[in-house]
N, C-alpha and C positions, 0 to 999 in steps of 0.2 A: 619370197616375201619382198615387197616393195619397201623403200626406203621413207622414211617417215618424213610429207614434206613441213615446211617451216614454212610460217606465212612472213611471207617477205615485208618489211615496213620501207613504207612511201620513205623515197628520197626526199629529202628536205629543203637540197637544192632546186628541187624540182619544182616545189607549191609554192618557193616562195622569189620573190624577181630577184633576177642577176644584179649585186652591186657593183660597181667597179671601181678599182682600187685607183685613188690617184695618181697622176703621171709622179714620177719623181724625175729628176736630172739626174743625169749618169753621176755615178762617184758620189752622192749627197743628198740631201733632203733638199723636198723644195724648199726654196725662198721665196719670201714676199720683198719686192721693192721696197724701197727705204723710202718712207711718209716725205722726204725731201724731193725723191725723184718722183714721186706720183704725184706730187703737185705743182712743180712746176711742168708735167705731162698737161694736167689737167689743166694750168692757166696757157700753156700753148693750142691748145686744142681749143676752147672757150675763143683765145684769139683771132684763130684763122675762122672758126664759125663765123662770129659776130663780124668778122671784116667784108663776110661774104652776103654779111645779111642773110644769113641763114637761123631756123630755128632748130632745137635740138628733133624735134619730130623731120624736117626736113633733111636732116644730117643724117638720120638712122634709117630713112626712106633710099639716100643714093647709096648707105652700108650696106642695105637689105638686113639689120641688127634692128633689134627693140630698139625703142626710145628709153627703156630706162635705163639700156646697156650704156648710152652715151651720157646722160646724166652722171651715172654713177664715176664714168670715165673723169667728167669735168669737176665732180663732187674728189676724184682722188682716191675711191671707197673700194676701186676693183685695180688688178694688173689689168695692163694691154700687154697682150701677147705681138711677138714680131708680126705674126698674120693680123691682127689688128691693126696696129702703126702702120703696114703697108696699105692695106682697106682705107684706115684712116686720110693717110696722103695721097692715096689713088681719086679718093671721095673728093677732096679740098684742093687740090690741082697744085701738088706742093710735093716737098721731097722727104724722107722721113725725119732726115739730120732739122728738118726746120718744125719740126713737131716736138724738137727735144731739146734745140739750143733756142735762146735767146734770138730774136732779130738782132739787139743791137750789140750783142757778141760775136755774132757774125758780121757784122760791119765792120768791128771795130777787129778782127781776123783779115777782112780784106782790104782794109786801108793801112792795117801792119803789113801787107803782105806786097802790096803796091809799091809803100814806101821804101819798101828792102830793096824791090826790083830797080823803082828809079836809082836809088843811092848804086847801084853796082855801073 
């Protein structure tokens, strides 16, 4: 006598699409940047744009990213990822450290730093 079969029911992973879990950082949950640092991100970036005379559609054309990725960027609304920042300063002919400090904090770093040198 044969063994009595069972009808097998559809995998459910199967009918329905793959979600995928978000990245976490080792040891903790992700973070979002603090509202302080994504907007001074986003008035540095706005900066070196408009110095370039560039528009945001033309900025997201040398990314090869959406235009609204860069909006949102300048709006404050999303993180940049490190692979972003480097994109970003590859794109604008710039270093990353000047996407995230101040121009005139880094002046004012290297005429402290000038100053110390002459005094010695």
């Amino acid at each position: 006598m044969s063994e009595p079969t069972v009808p097998s029911a559809p995998c459910p992973a199967a009918e329905s699409p793959r979600v995928a879990e978000p990245r976490r950082a080792p040891g903790g949950p992700q973070r979002k940047a603090s509202r302080a640092l994504r907007t001074r991100f986003a008035a540095r970036l706005r900066e070196h744009r408009r110095a370039r005379g560039w528009t945001q559609q033309q900025l997201a054309k040398y990314c090869h990213c959406p235009k609204n990725f860069i909006s949102n960027l300048e709006r404050g609304t999303v993180n940049a990822t490190l692979a972003t920042l480097e994109m970003l300063a590859r794109a604008l002919h710039c270093c990353e450290s000047d996407l995230l400090v101040p121009l005139r904090v880094k002046k004012a770093l290297a005429e402290s730093f000038i100053q110390h040198v002459t005094r010695s």
